[in-house]
DSSP file (Angstrom, degrees, kcal/mol; ACC not computed):
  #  RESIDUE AA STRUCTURE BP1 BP2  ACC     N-H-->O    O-->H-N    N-H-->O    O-->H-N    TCO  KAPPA ALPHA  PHI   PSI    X-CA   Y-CA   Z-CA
    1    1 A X              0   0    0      0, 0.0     2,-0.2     0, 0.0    25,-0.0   0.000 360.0 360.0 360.0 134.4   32.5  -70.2   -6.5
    2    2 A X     >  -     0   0    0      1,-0.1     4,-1.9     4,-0.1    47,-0.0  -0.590 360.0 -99.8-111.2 167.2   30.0  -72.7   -4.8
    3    3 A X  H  > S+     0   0    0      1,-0.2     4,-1.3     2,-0.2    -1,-0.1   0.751 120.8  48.9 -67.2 -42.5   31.0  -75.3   -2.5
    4    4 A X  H  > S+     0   0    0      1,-0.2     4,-2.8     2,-0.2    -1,-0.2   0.932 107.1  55.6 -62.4 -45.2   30.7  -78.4   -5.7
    5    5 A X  H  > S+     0   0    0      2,-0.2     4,-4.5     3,-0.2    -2,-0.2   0.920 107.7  49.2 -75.8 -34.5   32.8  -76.3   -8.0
    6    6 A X  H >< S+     0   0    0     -4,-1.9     3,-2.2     2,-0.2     4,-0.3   0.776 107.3  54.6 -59.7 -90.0   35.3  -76.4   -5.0
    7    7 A X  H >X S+     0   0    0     -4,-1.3     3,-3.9     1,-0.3     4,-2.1   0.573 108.4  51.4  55.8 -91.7   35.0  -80.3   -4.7
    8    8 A X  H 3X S+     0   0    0     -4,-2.8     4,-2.3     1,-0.3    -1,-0.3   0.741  98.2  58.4 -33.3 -56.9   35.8  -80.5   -8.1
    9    9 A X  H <X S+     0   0    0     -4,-4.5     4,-1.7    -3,-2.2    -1,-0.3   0.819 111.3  47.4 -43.3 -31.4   39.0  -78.5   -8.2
   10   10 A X  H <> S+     0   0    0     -3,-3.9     4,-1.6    -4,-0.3    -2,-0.2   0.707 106.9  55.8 -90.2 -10.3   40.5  -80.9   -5.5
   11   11 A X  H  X S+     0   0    0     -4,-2.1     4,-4.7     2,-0.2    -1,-0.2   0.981 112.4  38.7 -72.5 -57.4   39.5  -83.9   -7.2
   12   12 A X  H  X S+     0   0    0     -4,-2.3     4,-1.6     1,-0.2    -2,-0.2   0.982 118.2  57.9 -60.8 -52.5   41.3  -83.1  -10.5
   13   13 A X  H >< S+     0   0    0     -4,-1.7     3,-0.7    -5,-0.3    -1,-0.2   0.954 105.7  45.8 -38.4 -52.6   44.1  -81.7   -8.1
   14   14 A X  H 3< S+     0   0    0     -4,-1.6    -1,-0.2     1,-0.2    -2,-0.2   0.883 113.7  49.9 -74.3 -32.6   44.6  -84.5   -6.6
   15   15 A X  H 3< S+     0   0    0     -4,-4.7     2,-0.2   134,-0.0    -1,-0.2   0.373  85.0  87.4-129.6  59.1   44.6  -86.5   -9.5
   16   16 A X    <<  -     0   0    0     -4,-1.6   133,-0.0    -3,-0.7   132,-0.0  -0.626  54.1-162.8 -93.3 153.5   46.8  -84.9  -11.7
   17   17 A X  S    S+     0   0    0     -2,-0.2    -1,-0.1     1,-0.1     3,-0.1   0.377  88.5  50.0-121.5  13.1   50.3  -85.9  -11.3
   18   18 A X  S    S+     0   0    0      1,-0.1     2,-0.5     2,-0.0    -1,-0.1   0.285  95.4  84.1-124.0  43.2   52.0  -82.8  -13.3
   19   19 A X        +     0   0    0     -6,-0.2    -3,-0.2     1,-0.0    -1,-0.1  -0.944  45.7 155.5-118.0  92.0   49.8  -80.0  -11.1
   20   20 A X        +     0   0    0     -2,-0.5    15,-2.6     1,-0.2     2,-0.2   0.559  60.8  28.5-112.9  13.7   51.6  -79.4   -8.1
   21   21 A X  E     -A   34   0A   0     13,-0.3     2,-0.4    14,-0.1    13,-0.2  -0.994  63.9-176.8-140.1 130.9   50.5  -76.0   -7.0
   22   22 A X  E     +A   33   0A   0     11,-3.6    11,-0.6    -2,-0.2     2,-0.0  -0.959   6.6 179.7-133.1 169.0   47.2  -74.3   -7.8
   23   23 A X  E     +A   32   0A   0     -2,-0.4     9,-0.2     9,-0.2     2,-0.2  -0.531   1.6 176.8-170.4  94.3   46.1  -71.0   -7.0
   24   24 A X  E     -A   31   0A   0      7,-2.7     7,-1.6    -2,-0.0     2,-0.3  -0.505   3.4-176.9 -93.5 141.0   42.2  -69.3   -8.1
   25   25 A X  E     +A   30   0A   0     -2,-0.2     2,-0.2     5,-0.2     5,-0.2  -0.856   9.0 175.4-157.9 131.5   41.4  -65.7   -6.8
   26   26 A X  E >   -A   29   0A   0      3,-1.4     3,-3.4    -2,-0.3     2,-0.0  -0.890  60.5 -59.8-157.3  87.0   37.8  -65.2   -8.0
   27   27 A X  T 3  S-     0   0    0      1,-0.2    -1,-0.2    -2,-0.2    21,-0.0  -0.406 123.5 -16.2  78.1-134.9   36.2  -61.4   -6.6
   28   28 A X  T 3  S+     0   0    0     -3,-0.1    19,-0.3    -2,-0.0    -1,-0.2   0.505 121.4  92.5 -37.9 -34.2   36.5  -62.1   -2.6
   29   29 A X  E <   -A   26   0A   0     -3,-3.4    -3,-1.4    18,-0.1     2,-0.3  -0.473  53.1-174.2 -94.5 160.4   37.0  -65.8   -2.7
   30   30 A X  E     -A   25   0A   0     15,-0.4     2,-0.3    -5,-0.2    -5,-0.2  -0.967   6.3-172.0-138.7 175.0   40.6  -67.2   -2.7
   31   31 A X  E     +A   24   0A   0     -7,-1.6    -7,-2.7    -2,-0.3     2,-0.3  -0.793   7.4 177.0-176.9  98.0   41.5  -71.1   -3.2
   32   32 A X  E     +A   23   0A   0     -2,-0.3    11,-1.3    -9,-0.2     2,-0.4  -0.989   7.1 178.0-107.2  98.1   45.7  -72.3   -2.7
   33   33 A X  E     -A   22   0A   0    -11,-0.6   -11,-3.6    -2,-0.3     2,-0.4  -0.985   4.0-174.0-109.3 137.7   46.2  -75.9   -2.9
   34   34 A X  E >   -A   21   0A   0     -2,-0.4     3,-1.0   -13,-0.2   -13,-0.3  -0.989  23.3-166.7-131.6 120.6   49.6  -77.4   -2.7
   35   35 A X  T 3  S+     0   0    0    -15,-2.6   -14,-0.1    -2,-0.4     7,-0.1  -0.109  85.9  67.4-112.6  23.6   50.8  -80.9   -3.1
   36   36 A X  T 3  S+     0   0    0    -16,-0.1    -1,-0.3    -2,-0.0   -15,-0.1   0.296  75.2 108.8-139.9 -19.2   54.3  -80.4   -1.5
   37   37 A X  S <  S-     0   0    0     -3,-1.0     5,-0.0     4,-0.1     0, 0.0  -0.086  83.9-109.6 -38.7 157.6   52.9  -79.8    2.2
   38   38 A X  S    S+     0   0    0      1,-0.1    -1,-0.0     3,-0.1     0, 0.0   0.973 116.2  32.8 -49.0 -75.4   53.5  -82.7    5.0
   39   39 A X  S    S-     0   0    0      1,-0.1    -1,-0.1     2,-0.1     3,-0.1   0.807  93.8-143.4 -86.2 -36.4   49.7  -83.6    4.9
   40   40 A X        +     0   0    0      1,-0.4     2,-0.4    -6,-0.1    -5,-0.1   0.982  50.6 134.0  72.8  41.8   48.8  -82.9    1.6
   41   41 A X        -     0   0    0     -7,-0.1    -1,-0.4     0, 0.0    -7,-0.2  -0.943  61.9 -96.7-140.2 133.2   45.8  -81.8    2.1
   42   42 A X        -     0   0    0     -2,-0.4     2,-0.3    -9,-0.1    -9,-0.2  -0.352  22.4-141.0 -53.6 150.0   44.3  -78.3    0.3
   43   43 A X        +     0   0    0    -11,-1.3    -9,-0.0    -2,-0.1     2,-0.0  -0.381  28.9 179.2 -58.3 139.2   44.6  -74.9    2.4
   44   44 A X        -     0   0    0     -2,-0.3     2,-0.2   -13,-0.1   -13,-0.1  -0.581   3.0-178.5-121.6  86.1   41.0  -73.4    1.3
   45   45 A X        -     0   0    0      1,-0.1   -15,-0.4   -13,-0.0     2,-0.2  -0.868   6.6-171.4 -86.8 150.9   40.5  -69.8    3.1
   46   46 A X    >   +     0   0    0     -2,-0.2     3,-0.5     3,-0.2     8,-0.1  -0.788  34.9 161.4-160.0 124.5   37.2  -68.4    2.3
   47   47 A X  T 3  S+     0   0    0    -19,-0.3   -18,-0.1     1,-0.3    -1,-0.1   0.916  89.5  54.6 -71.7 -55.6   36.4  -65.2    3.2
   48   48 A X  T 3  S+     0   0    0    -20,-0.2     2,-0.4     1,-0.1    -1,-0.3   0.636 110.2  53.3 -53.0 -25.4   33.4  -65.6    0.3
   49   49 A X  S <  S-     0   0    0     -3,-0.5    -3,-0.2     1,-0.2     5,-0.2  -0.954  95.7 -99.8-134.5 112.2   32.0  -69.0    2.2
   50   50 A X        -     0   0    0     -2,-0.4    -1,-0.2     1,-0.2    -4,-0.1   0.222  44.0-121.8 -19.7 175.6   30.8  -69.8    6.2
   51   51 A X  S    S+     0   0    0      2,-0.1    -1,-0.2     3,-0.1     4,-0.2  -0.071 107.7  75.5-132.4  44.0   33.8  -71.5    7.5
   52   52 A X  S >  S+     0   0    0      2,-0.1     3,-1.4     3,-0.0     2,-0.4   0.786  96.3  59.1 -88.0 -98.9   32.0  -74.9    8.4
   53   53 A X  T 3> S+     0   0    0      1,-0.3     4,-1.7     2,-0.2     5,-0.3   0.346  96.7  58.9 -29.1 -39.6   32.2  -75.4    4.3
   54   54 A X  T 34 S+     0   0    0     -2,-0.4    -1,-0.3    -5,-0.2     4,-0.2   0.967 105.8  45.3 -64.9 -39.8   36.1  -75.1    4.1
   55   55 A X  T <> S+     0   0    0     -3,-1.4     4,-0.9     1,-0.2    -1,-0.2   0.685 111.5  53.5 -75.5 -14.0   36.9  -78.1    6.3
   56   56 A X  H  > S+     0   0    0      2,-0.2     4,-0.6     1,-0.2    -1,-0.2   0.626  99.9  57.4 -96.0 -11.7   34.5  -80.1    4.8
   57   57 A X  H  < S+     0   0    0     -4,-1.7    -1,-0.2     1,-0.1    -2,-0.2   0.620 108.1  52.0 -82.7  -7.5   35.7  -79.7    1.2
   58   58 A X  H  4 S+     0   0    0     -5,-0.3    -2,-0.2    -4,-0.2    -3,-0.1   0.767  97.3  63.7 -96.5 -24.3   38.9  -80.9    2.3
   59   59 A X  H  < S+     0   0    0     -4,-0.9     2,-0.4     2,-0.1    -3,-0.1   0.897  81.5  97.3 -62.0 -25.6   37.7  -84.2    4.0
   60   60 A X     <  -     0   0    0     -4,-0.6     2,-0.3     1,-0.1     3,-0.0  -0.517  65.6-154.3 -91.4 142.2   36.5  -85.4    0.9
   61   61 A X        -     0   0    0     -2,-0.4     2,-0.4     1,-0.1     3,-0.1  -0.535  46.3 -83.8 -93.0 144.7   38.9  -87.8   -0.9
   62   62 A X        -     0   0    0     -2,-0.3    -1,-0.1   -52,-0.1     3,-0.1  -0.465  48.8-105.7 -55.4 127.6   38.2  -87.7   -4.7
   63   63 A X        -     0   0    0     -2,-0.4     2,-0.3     1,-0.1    -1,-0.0  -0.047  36.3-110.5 -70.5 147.2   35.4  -90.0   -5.7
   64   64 A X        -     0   0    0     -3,-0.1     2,-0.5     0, 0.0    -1,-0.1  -0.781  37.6-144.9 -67.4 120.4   36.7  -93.2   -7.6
   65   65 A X        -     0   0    0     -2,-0.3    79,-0.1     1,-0.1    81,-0.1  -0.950  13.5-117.6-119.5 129.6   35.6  -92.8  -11.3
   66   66 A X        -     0   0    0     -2,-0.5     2,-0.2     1,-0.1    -1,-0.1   0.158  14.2-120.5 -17.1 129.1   34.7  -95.7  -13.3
   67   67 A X        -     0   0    0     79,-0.0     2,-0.2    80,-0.0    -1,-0.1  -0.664  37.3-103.2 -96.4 175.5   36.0  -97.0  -16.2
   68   68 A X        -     0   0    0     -2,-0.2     5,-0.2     1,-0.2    78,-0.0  -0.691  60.7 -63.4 -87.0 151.8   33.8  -97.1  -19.4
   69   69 A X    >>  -     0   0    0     -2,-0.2     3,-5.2     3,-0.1     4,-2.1  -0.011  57.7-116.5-110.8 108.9   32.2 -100.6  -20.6
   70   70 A X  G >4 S+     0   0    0      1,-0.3     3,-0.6     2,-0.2    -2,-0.1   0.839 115.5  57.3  -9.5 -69.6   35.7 -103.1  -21.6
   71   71 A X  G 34 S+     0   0    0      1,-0.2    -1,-0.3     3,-0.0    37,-0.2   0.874 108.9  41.0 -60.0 -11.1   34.5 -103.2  -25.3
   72   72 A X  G <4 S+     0   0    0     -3,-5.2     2,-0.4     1,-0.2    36,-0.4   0.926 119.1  51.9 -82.4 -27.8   34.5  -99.1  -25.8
   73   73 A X    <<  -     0   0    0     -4,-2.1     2,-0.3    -3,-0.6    -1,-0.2  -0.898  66.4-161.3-125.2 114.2   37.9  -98.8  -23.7
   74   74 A X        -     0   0    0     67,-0.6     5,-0.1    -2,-0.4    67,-0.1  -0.613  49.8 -78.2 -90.6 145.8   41.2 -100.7  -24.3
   75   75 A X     >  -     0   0    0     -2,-0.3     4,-1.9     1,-0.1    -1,-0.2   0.002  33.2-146.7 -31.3 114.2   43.7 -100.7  -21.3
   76   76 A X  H  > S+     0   0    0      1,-0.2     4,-2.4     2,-0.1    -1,-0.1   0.892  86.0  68.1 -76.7  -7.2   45.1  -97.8  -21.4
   77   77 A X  H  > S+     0   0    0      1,-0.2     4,-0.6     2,-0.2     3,-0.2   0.944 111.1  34.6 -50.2 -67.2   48.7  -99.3  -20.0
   78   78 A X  H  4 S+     0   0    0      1,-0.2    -1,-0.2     2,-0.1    -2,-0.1   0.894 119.8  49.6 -72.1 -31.7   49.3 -101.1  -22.9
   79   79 A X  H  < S+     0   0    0     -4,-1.9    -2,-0.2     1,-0.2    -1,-0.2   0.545  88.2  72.2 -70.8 -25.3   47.9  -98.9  -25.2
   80   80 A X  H  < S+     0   0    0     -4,-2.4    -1,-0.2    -3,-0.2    -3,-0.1   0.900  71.7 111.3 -73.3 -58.0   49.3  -95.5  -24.5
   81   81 A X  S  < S-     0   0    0     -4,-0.6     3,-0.1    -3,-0.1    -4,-0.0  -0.055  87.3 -28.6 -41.8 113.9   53.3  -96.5  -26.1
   82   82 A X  S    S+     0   0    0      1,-0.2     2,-0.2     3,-0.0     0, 0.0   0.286  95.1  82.0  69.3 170.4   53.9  -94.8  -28.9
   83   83 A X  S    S-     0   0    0     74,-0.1     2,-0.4     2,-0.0    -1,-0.2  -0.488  73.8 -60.4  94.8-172.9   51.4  -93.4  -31.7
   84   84 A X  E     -B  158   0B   0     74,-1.1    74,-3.7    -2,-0.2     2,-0.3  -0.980  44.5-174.6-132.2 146.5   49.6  -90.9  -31.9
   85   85 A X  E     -B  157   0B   0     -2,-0.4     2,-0.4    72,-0.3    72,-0.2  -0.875  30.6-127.4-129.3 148.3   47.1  -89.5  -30.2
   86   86 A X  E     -B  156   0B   0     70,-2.5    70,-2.2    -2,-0.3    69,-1.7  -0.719  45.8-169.9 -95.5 156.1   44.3  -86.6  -29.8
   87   87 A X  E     -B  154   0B   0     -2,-0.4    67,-0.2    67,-0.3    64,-0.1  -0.986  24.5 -80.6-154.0 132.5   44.9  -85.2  -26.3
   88   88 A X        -     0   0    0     65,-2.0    64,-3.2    -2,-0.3     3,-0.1   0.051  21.7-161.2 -64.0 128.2   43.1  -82.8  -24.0
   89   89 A X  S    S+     0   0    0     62,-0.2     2,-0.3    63,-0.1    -1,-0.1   0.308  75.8  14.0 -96.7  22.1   43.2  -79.0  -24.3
   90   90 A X  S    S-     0   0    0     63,-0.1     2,-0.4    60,-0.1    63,-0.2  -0.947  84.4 -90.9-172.3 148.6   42.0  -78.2  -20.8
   91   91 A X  S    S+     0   0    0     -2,-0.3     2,-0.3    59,-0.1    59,-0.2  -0.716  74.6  88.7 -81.5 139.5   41.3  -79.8  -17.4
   92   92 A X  E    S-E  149   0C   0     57,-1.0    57,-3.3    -2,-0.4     2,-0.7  -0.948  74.8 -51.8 174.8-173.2   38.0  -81.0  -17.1
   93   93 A X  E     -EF 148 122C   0     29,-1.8    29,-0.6    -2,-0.3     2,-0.5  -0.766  37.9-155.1 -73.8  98.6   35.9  -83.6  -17.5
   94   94 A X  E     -EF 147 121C   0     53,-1.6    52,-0.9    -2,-0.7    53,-0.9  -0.687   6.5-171.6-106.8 138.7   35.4  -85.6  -20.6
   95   95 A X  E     - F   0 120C   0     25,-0.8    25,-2.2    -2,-0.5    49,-0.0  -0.747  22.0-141.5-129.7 132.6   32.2  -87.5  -21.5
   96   96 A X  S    S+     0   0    0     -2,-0.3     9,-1.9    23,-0.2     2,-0.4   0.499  86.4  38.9 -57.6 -21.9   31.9  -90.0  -24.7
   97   97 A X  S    S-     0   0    0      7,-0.2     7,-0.2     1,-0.1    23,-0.2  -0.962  81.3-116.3-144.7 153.6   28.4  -88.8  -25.3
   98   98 A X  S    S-     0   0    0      5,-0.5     2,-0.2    -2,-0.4    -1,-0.1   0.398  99.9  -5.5 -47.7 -20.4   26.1  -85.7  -25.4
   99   99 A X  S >  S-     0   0    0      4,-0.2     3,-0.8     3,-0.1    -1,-0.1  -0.935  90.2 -87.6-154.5-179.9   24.0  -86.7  -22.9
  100  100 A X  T 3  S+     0   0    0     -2,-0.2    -2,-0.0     1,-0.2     0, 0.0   0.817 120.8  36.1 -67.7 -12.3   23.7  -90.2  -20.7
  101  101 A X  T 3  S+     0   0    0      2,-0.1    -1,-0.2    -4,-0.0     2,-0.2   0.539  94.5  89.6-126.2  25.6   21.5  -91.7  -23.2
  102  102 A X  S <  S-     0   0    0     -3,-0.8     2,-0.1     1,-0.1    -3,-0.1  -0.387  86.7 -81.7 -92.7-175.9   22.4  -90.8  -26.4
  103  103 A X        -     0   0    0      1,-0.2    -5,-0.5    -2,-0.2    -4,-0.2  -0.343  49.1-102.7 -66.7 137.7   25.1  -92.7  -28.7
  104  104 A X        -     0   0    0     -7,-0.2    -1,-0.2     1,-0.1    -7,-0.2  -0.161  26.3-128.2 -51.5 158.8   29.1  -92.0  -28.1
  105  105 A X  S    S+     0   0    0     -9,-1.9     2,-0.2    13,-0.3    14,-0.1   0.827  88.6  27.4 -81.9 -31.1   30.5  -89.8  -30.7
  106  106 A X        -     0   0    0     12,-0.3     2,-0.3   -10,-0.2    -1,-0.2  -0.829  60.5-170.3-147.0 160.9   33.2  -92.2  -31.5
  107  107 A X    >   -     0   0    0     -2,-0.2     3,-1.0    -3,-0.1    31,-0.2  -0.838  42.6 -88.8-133.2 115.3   33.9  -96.1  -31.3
  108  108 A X  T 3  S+     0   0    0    -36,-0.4    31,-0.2     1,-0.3    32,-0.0  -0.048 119.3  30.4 -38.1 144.6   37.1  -98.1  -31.8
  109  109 A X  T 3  S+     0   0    0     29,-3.6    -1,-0.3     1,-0.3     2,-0.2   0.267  88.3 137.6  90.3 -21.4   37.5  -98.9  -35.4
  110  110 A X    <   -     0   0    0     -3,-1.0    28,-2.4    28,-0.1     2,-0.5  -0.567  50.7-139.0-123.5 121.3   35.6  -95.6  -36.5
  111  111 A X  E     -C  137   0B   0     -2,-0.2     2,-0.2    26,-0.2    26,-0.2  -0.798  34.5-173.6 -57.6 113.7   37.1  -93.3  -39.8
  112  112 A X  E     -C  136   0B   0     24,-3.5    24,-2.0    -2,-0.5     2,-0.3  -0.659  14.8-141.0 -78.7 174.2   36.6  -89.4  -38.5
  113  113 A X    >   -     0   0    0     -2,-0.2     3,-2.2    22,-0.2     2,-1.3  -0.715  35.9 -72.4-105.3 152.7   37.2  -86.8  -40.3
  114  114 A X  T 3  S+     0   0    0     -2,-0.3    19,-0.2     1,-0.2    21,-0.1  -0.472 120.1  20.0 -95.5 130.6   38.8  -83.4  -39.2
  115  115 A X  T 3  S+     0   0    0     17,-1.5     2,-0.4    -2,-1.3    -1,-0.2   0.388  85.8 141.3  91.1  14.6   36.5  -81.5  -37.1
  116  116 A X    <   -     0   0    0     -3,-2.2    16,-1.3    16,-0.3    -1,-0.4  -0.778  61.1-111.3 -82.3 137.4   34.4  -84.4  -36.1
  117  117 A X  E     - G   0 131C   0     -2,-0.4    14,-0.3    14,-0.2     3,-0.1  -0.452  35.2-179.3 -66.5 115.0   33.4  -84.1  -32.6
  118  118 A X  E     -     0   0C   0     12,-4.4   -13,-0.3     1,-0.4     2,-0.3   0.628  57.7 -45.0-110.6   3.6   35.1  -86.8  -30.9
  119  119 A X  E     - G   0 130C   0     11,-1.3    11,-4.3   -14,-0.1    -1,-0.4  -0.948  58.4 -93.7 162.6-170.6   33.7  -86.1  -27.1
  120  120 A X  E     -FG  95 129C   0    -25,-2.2   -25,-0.8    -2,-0.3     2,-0.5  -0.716  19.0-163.7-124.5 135.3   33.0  -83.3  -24.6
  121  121 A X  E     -FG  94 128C   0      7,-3.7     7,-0.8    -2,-0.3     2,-0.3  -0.990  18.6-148.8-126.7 145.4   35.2  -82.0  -21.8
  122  122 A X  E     -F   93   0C   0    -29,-0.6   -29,-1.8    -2,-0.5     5,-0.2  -0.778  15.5-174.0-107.5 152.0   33.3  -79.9  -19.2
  123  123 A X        -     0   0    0      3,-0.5     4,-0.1    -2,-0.3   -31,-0.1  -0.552  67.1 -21.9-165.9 113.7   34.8  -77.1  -17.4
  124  124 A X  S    S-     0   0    0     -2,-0.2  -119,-0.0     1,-0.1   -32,-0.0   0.776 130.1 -52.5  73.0  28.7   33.8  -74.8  -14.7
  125  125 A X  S    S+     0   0    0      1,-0.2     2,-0.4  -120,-0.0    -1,-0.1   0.733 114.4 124.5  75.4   5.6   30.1  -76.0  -16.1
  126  126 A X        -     0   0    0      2,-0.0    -3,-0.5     0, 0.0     2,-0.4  -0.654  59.0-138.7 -58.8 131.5   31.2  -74.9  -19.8
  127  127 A X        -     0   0    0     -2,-0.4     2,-0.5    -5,-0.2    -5,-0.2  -0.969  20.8-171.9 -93.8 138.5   30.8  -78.0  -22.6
  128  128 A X  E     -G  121   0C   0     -7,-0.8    -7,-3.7    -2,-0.4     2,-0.4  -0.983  14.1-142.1-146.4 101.8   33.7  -77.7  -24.7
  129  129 A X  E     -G  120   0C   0     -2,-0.5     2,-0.5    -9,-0.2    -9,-0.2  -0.818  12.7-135.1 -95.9 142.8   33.4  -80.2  -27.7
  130  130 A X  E     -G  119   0C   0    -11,-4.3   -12,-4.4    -2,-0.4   -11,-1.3  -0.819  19.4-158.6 -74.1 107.1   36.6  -81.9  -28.7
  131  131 A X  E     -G  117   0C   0     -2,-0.5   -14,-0.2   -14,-0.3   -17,-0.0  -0.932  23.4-116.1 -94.3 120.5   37.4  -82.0  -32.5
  132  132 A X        -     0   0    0    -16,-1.3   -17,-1.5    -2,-0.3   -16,-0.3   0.022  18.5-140.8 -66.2 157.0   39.6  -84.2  -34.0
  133  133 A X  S    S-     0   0    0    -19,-0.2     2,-0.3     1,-0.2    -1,-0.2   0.547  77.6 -16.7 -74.7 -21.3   42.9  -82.3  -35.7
  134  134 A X  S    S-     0   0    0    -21,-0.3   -19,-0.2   -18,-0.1    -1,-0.2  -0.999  87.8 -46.1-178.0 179.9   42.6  -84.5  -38.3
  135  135 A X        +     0   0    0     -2,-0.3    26,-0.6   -21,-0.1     2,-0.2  -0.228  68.1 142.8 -63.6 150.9   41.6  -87.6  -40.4
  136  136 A X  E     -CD 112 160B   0    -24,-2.0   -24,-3.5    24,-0.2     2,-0.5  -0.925  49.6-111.5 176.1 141.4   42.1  -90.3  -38.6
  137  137 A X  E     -CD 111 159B   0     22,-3.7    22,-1.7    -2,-0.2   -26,-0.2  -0.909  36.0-118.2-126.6 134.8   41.1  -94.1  -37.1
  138  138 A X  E     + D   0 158B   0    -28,-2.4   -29,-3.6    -2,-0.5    20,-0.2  -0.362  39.9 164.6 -53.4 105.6   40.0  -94.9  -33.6
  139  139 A X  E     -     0   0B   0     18,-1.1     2,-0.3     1,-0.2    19,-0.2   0.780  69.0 -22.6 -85.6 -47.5   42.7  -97.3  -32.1
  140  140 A X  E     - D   0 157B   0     17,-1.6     2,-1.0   -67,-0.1    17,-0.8  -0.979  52.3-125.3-162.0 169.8   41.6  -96.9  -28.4
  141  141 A X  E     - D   0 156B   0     -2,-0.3   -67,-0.6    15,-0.2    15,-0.2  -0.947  29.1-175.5-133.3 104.0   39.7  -94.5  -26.2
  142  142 A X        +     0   0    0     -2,-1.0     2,-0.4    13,-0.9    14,-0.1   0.427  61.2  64.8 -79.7  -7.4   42.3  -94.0  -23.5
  143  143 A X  S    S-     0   0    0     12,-1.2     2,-0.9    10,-0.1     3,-0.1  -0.926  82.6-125.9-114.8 135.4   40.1  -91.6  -21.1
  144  144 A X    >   -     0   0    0     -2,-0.4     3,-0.6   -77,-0.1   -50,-0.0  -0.696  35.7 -87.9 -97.4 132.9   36.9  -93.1  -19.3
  145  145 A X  T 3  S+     0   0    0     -2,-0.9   -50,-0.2     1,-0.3    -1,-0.1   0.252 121.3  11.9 -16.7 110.4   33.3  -91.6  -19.5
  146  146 A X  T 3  S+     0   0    0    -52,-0.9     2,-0.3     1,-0.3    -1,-0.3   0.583  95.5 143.7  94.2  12.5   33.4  -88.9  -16.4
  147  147 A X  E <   -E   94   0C   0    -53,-0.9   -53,-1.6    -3,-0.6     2,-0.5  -0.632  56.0-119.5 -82.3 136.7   37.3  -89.3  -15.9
  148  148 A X  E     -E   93   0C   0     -2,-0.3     2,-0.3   -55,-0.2   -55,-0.3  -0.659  36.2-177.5 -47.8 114.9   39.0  -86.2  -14.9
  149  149 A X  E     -E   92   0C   0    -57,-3.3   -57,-1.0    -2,-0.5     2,-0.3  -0.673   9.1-159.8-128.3 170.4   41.7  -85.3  -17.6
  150  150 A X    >   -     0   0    0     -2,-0.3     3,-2.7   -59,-0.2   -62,-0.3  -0.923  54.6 -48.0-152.3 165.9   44.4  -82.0  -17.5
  151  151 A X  T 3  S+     0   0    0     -2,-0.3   -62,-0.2     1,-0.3     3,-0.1  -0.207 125.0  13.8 -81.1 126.4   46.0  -80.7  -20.4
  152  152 A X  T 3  S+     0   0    0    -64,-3.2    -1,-0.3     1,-0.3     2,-0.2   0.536  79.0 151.5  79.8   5.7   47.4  -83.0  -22.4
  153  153 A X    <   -     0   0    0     -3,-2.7   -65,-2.0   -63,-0.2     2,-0.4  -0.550  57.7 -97.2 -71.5 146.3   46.1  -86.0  -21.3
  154  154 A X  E     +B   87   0B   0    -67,-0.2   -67,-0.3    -2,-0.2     3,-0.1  -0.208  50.1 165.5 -40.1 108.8   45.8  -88.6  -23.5
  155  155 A X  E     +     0   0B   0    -69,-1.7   -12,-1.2    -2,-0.4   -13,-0.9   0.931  66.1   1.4 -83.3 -54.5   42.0  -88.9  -25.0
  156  156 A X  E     -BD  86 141B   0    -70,-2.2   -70,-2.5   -15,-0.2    -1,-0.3  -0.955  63.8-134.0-143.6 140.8   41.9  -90.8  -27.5
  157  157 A X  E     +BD  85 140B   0    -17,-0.8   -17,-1.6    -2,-0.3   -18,-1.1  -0.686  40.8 175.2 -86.7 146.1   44.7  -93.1  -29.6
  158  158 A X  E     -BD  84 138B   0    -74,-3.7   -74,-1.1   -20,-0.2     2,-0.3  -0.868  33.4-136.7-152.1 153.5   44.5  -92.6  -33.5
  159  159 A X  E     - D   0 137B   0    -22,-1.7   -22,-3.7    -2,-0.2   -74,-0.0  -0.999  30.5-122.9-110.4 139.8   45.9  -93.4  -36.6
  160  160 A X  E       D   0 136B   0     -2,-0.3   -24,-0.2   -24,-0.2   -25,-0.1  -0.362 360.0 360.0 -86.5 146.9   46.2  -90.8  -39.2
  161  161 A X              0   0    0    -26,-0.6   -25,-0.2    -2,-0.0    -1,-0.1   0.461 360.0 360.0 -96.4 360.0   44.6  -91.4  -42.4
């Protein structure tokens, strides 16, 4: 496990709010974070990594992620009560689009089908495309391009067709 892939884990750790213990053992390396400490701040030993590298993956506070351009993404505040919605099957990352300069998969307003690819969640450097469960029209896109999501966050709000 390299020093980014660490990063990452604490970001999404830190901002999930129903993961309050984690614990990775990967060959040599091991990686305990715990949200119930005074400081709140990850424990990393690693045996697997110098140990200048450990204190400095804990200094960094999780990056502020962006929200996606007003028209694509409706508030999710308001939006989130009631419905239904397609909702993340992993922690990761989820991206609108296949790469930064192609076309979103999906739109507000937009008919899918089931098994249309309605965006990407990355994890541990995997692409995992998301397909919707069923027919179905795009009410709001609740997650923003590059957000950090955990299982079962809301992705996208739908109505079934």
């Amino acid at each position: 496990m390299n020093l980014a892939e660490i990063k990452k884990l604490i970001e999404i750790f830190n901002s999930s709010s129903q993961i309050a213990r984690l614990s990775i053992k990967q060959d040599n390396f091991e990686l305990k974070l715990d949200k119930s400490s005074a400081s709140a701040l990850p424990a990393a030993p690693a045996p697997a990594l110098p140990a200048a590298h450990a204190p400095q993956a804990q200094a960094h506070a999780p990056k502020a992620v962006e929200p996606a351009p007003a028209q694509a993404l409706e508030s999710s505040v308001g939006a989130s009560k009631g419905g239904d919605f397609i909702t993340s099957p992993m922690v990761g990352t989820f991206y609108h689009r296949p790469s930064p300069d192609a076309d979103p998969y999906i739109k507000v307003g937009d008919v899918i089908k089931k098994g249309q690819t309605i965006g990407i969640i990355e994890a541990m450097k995997i692409m995992n495309e998301i397909e919707a469960e069923f027919d179905c029209k795009i009410l709001a896109i609740e997650t923003g391009d590059g957000q950090p999501v955990e299982f079962g966050s809301h992705l996208i709000k739908v109505e079934k067709v």
